[in-house]
Each structure stands twice: as C-alpha cells, then as structure tokens.
C-alpha positions, 0 to 999 in steps of 0.5 A, a space after each residue: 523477495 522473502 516473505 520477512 522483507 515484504 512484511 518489513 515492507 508492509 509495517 515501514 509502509 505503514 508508519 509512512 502513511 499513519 505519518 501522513 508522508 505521501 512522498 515516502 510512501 512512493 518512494 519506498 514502492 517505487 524500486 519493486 516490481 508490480 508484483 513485490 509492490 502487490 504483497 507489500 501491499 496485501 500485507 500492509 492490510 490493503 485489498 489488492 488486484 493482480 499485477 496488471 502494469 500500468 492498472 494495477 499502478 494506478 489502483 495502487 497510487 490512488 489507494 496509497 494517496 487516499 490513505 496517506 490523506 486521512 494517515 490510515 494503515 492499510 488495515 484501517 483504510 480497508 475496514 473504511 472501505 467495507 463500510 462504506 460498500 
C-alpha cells in the first residue's frame, strides 16, 4: 500500500470519527492488514504499538471508540492522552 492511500486513509478516518460514526470507522479498517491499519493509524495522529494480532486489534478498537465518543481526530485524542500521563 502506498504512502498516498494511507494518508487517504488516515484523513477519511478521521472525518469519521470528528463524525462521531463508530461503525465507519471499523469499517474502513476492517479490509487492512494489521500492518496497513498500523500506518493508517499513525498518520491519523494516533500513537500506535506494532502489529501484534489479535493485541494490536484490541489496543486499536478501544483507541478508535474512545475517540469516535468525544469525535476527536487522532492528533487531538493523543495530546489528550499526554495530558492526562
């Protein structure tokens, strides 16, 4: 996957959650690999871990959900997040 698509991505992702739509959010992640959902993500703004199955996916969902309830883009859910550290 190109670097163009995953910044594609990581913008329509982000409209998504600024939305508020949970389900769109998993849908637009749901056909990638663990790896093409990792850079989607970082470029979305979010901190990521590596592709680790089955970890990385649920890191990942409860990130996303926890976003999408306040409709926060990535970048604005991580500055939250190093707020509150």
């Amino acid at each position: 996957m190109t670097t163009t698509n995953n910044i594609e991505r990581a913008e329509q992702l982000n409209k998504l959650l600024k939305a508020g739509e949970l389900a769109g959010v998993y849908q637009l992640l749901k056909p990638l690999s663990a790896e093409e959902a990792n850079h989607t993500t970082l470029y979305a703004g979010f901190p990521c871990i590596g592709p680790k199955d089955r970890s990385f996916w649920t890191y990942t969902q409860s990130m996303l959900a926890r976003a999408c309830r306040v409709r926060q883009t990535g970048f604005e859910y991580r500055e939250g997040e190093v707020r509150a550290a």
